[in-house]
gemmi code that builds the backbone of each chain (N, CA, C; Angstrom):
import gemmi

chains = {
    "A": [
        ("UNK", (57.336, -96.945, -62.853), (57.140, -95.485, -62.815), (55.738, -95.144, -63.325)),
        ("UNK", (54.749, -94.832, -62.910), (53.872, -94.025, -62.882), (53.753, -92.818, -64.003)),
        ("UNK", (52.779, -92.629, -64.997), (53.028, -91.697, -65.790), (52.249, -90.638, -64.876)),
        ("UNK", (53.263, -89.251, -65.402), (52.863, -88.241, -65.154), (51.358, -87.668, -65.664)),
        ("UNK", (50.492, -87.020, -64.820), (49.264, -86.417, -65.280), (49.473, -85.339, -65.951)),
        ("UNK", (48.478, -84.523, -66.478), (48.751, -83.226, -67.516), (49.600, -82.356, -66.763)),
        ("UNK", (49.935, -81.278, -67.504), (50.986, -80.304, -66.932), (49.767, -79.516, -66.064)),
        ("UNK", (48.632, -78.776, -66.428), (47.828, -78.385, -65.876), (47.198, -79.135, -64.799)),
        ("UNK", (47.234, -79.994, -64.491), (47.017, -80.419, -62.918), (48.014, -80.277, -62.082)),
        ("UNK", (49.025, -80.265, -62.300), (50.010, -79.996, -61.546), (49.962, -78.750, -60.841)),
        ("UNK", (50.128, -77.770, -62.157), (49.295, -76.340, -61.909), (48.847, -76.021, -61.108)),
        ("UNK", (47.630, -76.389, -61.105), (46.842, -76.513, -60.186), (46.668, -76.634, -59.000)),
        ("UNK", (47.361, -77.735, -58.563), (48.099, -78.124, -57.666), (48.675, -77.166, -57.087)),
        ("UNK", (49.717, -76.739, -57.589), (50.567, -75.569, -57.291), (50.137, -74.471, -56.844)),
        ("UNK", (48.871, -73.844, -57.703), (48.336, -72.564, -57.149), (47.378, -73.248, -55.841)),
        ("UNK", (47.214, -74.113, -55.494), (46.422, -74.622, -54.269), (47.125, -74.735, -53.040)),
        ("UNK", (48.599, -74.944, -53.597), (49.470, -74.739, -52.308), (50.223, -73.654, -52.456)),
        ("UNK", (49.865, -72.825, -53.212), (50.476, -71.364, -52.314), (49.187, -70.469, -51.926)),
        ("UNK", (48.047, -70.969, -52.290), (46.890, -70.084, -51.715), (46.730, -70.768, -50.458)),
        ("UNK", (46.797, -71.819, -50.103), (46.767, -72.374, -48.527), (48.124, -71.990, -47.944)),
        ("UNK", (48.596, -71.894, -48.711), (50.450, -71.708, -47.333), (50.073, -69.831, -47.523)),
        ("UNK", (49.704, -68.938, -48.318), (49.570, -67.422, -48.394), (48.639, -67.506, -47.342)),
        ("UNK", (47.869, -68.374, -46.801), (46.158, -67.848, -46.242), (46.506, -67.213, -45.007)),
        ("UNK", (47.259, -68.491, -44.141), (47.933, -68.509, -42.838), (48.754, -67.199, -43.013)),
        ("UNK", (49.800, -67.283, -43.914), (50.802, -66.276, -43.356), (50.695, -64.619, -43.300)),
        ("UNK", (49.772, -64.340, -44.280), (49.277, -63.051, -44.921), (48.940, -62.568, -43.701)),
        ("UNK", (47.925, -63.279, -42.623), (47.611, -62.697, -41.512), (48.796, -61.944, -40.711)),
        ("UNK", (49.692, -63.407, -40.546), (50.526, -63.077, -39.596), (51.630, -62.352, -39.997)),
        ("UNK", (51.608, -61.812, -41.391), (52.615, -60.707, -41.499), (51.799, -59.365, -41.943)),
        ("UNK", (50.784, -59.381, -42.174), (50.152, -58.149, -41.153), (49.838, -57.952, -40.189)),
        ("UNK", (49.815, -58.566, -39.002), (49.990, -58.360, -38.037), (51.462, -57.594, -37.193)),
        ("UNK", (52.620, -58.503, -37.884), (53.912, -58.136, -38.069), (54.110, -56.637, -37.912)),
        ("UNK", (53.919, -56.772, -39.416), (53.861, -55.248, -40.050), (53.149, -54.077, -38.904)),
        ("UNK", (52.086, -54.435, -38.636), (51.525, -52.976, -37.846), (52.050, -53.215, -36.443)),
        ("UNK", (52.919, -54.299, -35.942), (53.303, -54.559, -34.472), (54.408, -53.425, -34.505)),
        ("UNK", (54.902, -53.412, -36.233), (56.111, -52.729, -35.629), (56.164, -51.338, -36.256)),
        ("UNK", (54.966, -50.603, -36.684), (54.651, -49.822, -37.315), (54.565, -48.768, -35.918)),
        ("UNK", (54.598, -47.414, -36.276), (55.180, -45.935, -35.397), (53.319, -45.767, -35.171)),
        ("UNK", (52.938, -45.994, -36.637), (51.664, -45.368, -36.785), (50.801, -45.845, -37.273)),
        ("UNK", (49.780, -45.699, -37.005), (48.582, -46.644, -38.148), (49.204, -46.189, -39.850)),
        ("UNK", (48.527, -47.622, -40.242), (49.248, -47.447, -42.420), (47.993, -47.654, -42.492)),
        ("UNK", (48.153, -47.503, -43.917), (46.968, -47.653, -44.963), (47.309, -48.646, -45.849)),
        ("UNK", (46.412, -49.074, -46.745), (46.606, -50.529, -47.390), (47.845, -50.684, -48.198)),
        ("UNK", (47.823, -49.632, -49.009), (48.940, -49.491, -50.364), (50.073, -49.739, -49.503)),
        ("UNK", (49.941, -48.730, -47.947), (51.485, -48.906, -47.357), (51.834, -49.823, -47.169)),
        ("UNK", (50.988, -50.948, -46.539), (51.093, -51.733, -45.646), (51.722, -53.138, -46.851)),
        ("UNK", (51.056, -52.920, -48.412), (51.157, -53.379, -49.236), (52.695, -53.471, -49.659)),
        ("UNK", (53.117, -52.231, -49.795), (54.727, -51.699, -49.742), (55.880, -52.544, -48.751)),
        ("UNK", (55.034, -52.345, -47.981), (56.041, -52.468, -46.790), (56.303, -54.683, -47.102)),
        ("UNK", (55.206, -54.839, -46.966), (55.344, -56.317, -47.369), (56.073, -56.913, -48.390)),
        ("UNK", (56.034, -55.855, -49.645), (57.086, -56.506, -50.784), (58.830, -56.046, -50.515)),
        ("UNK", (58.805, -55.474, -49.511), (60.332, -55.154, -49.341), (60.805, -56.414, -48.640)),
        ("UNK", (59.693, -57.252, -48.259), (60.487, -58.424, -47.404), (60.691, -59.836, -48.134)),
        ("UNK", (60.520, -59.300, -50.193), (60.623, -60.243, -50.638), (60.093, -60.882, -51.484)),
        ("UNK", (60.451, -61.971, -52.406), (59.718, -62.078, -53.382), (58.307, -63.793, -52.946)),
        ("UNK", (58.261, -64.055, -52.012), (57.403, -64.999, -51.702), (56.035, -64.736, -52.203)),
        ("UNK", (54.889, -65.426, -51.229), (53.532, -64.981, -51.125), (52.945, -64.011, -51.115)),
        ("UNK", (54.064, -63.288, -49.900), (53.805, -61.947, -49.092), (53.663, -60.842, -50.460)),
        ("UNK", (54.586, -60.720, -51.503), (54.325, -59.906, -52.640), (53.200, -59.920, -53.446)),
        ("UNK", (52.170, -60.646, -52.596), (50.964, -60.678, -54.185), (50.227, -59.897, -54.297)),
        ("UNK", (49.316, -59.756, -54.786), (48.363, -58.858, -55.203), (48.021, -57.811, -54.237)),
        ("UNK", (47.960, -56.457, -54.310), (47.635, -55.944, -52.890), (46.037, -56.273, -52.449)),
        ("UNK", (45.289, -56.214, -53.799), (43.634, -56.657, -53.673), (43.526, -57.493, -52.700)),
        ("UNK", (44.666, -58.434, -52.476), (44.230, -59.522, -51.767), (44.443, -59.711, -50.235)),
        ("UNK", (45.029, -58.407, -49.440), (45.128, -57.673, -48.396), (44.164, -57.631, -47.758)),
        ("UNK", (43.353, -56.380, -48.405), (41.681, -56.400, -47.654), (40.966, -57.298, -47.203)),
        ("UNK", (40.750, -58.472, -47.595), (39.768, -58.915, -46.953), (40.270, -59.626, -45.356)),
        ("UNK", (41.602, -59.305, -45.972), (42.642, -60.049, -44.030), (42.663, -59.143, -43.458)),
        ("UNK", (42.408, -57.569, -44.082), (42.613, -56.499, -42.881), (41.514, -56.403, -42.447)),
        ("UNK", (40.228, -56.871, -42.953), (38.990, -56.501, -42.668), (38.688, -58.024, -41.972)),
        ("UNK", (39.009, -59.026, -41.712), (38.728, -60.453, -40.882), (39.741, -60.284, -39.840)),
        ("UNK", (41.181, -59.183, -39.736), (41.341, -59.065, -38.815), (41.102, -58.280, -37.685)),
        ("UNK", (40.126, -56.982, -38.705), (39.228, -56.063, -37.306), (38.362, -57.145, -36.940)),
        ("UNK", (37.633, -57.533, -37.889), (36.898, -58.602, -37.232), (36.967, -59.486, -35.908)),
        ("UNK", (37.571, -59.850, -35.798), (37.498, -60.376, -34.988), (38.622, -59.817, -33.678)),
        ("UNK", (38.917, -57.987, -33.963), (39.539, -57.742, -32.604), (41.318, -57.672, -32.740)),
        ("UNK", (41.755, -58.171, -33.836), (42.928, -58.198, -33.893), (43.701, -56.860, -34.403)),
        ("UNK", (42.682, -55.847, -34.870), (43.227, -54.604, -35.953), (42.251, -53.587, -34.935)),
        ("UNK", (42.614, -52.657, -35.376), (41.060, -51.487, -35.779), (41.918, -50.651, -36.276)),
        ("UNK", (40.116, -50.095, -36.796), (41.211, -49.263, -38.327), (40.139, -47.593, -37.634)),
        ("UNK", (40.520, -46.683, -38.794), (39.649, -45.544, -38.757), (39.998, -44.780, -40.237)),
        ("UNK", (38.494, -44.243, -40.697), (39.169, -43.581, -41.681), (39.581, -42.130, -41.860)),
        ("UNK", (40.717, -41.736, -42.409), (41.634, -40.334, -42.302), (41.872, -39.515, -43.274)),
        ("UNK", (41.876, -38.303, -43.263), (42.555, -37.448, -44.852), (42.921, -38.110, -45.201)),
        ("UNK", (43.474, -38.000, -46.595), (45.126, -38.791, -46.954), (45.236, -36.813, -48.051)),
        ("UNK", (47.079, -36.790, -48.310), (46.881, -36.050, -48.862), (46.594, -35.671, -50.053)),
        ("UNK", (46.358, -36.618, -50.850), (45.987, -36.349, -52.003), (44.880, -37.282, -52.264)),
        ("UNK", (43.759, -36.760, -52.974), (42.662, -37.850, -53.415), (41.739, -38.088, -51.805)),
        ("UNK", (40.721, -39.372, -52.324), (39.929, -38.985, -51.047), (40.550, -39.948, -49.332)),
        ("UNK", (39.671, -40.250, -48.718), (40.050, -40.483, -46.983), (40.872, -41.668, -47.375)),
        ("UNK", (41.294, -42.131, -46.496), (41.393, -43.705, -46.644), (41.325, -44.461, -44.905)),
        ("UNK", (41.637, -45.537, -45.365), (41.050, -46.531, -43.998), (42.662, -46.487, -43.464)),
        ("UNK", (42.877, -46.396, -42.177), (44.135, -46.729, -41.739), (43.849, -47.473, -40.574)),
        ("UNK", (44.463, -48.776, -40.248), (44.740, -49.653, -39.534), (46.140, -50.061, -38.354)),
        ("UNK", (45.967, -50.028, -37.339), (46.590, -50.413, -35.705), (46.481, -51.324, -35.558)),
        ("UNK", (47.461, -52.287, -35.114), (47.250, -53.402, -34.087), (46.622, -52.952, -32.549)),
        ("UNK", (45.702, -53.602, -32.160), (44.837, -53.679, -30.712), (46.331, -54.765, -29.598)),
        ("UNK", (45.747, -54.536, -28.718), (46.859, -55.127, -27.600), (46.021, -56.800, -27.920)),
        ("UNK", (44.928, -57.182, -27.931), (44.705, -58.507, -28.324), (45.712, -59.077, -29.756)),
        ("UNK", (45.872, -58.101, -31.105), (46.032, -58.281, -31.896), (47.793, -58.678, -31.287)),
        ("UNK", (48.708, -57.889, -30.207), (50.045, -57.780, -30.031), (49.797, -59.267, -29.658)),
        ("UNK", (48.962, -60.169, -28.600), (48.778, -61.227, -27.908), (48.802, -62.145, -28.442)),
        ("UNK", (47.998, -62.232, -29.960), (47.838, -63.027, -30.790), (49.550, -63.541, -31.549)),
        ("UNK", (49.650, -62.110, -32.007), (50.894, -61.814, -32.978), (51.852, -62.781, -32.123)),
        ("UNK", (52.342, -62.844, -30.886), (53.296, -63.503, -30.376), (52.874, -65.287, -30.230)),
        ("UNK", (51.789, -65.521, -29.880), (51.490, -66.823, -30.600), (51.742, -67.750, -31.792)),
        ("UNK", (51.111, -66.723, -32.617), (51.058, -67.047, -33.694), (52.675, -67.032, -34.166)),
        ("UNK", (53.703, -66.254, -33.698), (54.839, -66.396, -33.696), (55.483, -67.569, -33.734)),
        ("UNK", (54.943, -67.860, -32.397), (55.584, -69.158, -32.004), (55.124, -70.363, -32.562)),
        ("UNK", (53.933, -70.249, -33.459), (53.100, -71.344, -33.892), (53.825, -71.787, -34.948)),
        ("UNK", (54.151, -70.444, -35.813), (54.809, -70.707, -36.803), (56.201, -70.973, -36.795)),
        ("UNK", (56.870, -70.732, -35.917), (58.682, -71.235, -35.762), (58.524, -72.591, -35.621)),
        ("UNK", (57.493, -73.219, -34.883), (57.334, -74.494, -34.806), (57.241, -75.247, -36.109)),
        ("UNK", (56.156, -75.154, -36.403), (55.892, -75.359, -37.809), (57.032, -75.232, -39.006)),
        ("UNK", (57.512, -74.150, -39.021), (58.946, -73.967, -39.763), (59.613, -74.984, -39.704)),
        ("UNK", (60.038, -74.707, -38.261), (61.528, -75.774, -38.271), (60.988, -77.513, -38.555)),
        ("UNK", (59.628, -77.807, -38.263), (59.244, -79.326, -38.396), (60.006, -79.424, -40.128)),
        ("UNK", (58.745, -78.293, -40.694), (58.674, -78.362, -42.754), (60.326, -78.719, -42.567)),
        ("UNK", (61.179, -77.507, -42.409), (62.658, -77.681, -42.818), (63.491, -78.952, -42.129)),
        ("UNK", (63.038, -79.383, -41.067), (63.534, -80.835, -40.940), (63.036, -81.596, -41.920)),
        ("UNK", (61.505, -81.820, -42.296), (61.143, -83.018, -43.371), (61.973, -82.591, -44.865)),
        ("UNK", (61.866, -81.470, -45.315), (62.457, -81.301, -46.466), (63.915, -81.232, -46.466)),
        ("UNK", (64.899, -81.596, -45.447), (66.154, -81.646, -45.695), (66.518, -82.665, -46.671)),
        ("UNK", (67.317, -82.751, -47.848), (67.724, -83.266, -48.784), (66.706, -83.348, -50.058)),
        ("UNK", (65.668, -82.698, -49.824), (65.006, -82.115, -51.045), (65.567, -80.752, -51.999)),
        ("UNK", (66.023, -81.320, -53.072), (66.551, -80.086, -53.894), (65.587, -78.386, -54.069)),
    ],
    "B": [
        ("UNK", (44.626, -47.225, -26.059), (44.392, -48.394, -26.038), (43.253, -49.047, -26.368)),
        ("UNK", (42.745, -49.955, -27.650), (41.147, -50.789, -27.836), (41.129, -51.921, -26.531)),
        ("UNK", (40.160, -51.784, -26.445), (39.885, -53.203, -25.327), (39.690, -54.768, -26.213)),
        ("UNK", (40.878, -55.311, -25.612), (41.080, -56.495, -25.843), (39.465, -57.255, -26.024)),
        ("UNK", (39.510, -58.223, -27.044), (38.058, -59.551, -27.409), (37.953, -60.502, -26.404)),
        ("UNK", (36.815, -60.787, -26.357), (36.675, -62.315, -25.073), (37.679, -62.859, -25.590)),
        ("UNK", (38.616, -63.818, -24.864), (39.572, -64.795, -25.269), (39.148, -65.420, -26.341)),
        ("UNK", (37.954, -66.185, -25.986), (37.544, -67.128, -26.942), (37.656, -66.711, -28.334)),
        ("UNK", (37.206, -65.459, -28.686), (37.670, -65.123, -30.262), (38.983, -64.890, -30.688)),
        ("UNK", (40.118, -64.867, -29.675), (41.539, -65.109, -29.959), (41.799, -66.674, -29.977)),
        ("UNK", (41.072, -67.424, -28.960), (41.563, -68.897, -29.753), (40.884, -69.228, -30.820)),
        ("UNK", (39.933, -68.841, -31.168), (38.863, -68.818, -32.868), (39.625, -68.727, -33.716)),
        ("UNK", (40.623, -67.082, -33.460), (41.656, -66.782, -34.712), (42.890, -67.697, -34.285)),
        ("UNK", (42.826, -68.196, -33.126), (44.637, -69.143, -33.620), (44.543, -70.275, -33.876)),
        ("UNK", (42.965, -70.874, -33.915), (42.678, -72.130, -34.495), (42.457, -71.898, -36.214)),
        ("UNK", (41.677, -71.078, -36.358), (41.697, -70.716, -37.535), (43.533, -70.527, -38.589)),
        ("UNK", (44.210, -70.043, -37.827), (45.455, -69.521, -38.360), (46.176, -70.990, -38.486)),
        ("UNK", (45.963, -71.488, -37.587), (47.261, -73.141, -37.458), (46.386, -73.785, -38.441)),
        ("UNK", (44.906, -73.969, -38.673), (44.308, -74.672, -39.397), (44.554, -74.575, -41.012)),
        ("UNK", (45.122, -72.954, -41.548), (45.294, -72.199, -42.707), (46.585, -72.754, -42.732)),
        ("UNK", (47.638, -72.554, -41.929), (49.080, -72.374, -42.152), (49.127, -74.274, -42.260)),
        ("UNK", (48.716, -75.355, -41.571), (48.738, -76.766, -41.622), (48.305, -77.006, -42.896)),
        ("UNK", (47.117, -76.455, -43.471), (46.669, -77.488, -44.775), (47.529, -77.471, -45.929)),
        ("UNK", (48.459, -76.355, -45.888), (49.577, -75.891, -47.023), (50.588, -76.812, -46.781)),
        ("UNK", (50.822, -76.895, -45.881), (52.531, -77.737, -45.574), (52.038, -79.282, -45.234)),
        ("UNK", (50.822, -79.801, -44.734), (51.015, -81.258, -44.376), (50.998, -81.483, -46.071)),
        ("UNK", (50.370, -81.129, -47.198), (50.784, -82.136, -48.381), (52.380, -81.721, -48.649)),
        ("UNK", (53.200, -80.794, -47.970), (54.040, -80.308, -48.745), (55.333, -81.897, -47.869)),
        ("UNK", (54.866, -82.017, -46.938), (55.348, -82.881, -45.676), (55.514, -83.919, -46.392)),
        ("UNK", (53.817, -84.288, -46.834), (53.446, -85.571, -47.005), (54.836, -86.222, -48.362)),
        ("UNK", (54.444, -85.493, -49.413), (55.489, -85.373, -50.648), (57.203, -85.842, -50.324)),
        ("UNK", (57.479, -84.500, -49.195), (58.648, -85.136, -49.118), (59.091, -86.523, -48.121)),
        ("UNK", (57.856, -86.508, -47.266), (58.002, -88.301, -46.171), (58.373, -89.173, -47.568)),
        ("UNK", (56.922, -89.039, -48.367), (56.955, -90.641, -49.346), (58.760, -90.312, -50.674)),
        ("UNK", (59.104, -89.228, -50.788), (59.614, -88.855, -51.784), (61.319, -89.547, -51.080)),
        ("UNK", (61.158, -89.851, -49.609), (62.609, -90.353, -49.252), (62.430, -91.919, -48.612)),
        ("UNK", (61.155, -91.831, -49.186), (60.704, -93.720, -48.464), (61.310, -94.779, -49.287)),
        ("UNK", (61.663, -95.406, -48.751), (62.380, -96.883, -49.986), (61.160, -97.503, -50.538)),
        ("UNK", (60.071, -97.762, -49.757), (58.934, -98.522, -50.281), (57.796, -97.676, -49.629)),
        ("UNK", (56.419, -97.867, -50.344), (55.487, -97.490, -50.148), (54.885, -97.394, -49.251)),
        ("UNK", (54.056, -96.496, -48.050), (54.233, -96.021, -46.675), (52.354, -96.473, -46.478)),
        ("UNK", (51.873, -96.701, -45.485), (51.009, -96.735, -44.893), (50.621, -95.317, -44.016)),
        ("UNK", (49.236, -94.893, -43.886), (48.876, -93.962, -43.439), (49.656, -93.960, -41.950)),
        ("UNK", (49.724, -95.092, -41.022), (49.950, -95.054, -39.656), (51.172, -94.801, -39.871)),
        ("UNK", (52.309, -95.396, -40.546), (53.495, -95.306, -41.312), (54.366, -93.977, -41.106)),
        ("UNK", (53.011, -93.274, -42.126), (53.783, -91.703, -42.306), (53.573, -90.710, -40.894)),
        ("UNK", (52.027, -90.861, -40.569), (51.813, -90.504, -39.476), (53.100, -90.401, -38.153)),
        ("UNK", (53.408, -91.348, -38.073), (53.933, -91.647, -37.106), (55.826, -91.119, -37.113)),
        ("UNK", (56.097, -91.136, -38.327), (57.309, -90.568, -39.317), (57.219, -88.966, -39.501)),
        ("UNK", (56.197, -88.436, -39.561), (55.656, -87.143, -39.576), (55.909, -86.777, -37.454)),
        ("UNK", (55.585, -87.643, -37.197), (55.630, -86.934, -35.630), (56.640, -86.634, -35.043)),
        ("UNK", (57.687, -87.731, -35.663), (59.129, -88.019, -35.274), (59.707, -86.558, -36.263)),
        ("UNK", (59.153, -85.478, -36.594), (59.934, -84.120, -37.313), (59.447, -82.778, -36.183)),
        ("UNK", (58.399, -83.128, -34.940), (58.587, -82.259, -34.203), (56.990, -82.180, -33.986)),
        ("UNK", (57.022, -80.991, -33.134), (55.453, -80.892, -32.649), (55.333, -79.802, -32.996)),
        ("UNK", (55.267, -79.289, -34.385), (54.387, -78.384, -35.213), (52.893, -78.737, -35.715)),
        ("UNK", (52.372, -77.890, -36.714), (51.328, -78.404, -36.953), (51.371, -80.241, -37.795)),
        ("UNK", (52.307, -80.782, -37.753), (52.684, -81.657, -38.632), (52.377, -82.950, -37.558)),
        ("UNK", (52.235, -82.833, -36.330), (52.322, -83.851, -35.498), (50.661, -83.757, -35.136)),
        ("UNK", (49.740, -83.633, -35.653), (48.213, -83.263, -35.361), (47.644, -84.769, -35.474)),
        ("UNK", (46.665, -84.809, -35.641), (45.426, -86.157, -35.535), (45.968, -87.461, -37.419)),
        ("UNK", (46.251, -87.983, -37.158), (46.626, -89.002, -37.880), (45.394, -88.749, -39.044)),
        ("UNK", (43.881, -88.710, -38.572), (43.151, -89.046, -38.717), (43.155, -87.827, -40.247)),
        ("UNK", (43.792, -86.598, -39.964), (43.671, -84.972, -40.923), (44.555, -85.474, -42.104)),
        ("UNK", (45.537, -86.716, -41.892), (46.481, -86.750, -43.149), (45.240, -87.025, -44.029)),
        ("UNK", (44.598, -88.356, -44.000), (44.206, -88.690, -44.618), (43.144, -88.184, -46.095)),
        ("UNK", (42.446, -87.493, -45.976), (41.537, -86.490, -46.674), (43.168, -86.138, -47.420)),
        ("UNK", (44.188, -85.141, -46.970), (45.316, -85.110, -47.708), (45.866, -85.884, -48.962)),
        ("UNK", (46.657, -86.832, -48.015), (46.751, -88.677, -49.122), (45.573, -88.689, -50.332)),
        ("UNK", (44.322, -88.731, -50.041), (43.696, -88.953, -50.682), (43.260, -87.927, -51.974)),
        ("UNK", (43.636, -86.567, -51.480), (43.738, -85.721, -52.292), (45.084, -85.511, -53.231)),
        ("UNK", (46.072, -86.117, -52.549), (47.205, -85.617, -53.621), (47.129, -86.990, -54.597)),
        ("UNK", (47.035, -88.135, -54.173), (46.585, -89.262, -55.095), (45.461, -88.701, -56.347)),
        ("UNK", (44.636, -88.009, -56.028), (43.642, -87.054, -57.160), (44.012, -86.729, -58.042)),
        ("UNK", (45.161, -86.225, -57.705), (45.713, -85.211, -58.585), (47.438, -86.071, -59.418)),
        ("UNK", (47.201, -87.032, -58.745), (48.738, -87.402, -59.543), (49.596, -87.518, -58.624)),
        ("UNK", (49.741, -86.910, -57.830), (51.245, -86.973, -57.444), (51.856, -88.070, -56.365)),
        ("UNK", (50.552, -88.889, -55.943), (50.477, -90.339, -55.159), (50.080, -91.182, -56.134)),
        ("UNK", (50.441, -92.754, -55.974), (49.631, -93.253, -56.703), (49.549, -94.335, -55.444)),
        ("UNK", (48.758, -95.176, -55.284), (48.325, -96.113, -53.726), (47.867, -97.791, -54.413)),
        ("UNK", (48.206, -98.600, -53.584), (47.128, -100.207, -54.077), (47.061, -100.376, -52.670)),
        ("UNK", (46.485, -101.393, -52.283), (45.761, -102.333, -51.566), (46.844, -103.384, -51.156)),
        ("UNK", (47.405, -103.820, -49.903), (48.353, -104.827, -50.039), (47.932, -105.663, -48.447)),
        ("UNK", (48.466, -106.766, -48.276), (48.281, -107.038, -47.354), (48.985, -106.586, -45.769)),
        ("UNK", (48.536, -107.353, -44.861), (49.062, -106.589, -43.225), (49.473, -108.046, -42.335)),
        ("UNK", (50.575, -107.500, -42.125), (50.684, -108.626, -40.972), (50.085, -108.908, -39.926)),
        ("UNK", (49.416, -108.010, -39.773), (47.888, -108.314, -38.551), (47.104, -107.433, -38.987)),
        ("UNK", (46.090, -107.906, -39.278), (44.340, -106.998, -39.325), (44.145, -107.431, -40.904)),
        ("UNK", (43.318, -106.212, -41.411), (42.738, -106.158, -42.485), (43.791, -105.418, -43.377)),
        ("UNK", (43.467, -105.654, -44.748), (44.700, -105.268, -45.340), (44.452, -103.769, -45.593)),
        ("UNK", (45.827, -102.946, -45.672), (46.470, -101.815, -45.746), (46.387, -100.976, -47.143)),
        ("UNK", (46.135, -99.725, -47.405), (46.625, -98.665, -48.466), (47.863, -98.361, -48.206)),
        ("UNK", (48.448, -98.845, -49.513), (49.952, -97.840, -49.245), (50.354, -96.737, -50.291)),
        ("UNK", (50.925, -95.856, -49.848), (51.078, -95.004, -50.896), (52.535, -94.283, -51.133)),
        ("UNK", (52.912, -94.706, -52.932), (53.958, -94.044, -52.920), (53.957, -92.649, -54.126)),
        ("UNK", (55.067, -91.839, -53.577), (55.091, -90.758, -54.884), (55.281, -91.023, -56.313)),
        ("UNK", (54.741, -90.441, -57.159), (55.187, -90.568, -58.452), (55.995, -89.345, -59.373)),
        ("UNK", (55.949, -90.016, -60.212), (57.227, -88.881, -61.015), (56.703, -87.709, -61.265)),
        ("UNK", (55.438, -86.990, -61.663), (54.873, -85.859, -61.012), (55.107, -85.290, -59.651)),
        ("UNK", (54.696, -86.182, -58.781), (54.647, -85.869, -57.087), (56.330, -85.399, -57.195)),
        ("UNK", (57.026, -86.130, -57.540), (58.667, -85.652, -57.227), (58.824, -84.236, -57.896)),
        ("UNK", (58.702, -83.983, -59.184), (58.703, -82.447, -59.766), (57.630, -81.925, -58.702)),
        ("UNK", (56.622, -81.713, -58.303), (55.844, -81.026, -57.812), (56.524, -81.031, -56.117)),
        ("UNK", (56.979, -81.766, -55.583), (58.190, -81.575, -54.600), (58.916, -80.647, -54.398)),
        ("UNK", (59.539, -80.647, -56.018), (60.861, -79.637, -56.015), (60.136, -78.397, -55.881)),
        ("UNK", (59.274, -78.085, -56.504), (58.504, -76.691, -56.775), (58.017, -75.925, -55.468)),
        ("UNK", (57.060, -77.167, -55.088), (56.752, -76.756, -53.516), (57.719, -76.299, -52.651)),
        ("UNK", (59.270, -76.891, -52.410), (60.031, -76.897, -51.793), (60.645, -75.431, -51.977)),
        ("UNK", (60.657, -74.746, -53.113), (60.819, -73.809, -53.003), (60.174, -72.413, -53.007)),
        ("UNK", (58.981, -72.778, -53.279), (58.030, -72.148, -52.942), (57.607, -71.917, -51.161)),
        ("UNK", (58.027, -73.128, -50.939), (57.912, -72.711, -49.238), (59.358, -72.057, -48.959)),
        ("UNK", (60.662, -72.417, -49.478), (61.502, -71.548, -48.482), (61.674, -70.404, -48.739)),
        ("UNK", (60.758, -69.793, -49.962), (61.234, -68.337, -50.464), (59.892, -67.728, -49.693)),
        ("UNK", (58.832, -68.184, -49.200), (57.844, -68.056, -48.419), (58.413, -67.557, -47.273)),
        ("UNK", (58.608, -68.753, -46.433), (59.731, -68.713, -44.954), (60.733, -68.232, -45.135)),
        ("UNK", (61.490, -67.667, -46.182), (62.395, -66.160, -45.556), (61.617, -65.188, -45.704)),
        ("UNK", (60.795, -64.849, -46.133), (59.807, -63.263, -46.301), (59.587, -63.170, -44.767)),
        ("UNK", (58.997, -64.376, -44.461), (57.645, -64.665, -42.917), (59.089, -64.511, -41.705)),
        ("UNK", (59.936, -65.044, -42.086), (61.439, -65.159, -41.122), (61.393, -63.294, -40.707)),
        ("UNK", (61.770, -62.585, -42.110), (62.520, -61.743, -42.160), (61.138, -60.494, -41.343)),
        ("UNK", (59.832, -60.435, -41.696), (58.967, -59.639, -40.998), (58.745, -59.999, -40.054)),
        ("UNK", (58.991, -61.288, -39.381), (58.727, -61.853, -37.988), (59.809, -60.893, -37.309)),
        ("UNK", (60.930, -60.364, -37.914), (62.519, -60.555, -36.768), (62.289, -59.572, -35.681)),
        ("UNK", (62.610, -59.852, -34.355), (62.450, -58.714, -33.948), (60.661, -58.683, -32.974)),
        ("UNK", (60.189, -60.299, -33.302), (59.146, -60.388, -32.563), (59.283, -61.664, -31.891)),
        ("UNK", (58.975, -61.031, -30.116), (59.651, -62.026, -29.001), (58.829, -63.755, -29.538)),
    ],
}
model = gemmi.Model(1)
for chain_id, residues in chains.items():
    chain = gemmi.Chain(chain_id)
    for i, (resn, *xyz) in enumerate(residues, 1):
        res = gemmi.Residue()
        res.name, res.seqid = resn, gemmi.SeqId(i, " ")
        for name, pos in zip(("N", "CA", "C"), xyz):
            atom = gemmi.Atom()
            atom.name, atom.element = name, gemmi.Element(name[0])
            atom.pos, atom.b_iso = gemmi.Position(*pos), 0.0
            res.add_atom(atom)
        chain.add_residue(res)
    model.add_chain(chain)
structure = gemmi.Structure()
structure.add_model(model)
structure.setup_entities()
């Protein structure tokens, strides 16, 4: 048996694999989110709306939203505009684009794939 | 309606996205392949054991585990020697250690409380 390394590498470890497994998904559940949204949201909402689906990744920081809503206008997948809000000043509100709907169903499928592989390898892992 | 991006920047973002959503789960893969191996696995080994769980991002270039392996060995949770091959030059093999197994369990649930959030905002998208 192999001795264990410090508790803090492990750590470490740990926050390295949920910032790589959050990177991927954050996209694709904002994308989600505004596929099935009435109306363009705004961040806080969009923020909201994500922790109702749970206590995973998807609940973290809202800070850490922006820069996926802003890499996903980027590159065509969002557009946003900014609007009243009613209280306090404008804010940015964000749409999925019909590229962004195109993507979203891909990326769908990218990830069911992917899913079901992980949950086949980890069967009989506690 | 926005007008859809040249294609090419939609396969940009779904290479980008499989590339984000893969680097999280192949160590999470890797952990549980060696964590149900009787003896210590060879890169071609797991590779090839990894393909046999489906054609997600998990079945990609043999060549991407590696940088992986070599990183979770970094950190503890592999430990590897040098052994010989029944044909060629001799082999790395690598098995988990008693870290890598706690850091298993953790991951393991860290991804499925992940994948019901991503399940549950996906539902409802073809």
């Amino acid at each position: 048996m192999i001795e264990a390394p410090p508790p803090s590498e492990i750590e470490v470890a740990l926050r390295k694999f949920q910032r790589e497994l959050s990177s991927g998904v954050v996209a694709l559940a904002l994308l989600a989110v505004l596929s099935r949204a009435r109306e363009p949201m705004y961040g806080y909402q969009i923020a909201k709306t994500l922790e109702g689906f749970g206590d995973g990744v998807l609940s973290g920081k809202q800070s850490a939203l922006y820069p996926v809503l802003r890499n996903l206008e980027g590159t065509g997948l969002l557009a946003s505009h900014v609007g009243p809000s009613d209280a306090g000043p404008p804010r940015r509100y964000y749409a999925i684009t019909a590229a962004g709907q195109a993507t979203l169903r891909e990326w769908a499928a990218a990830w069911r794939a992917t899913r079901d592989s992980v949950d086949t390898v980890l069967e009989g892992t506690p």
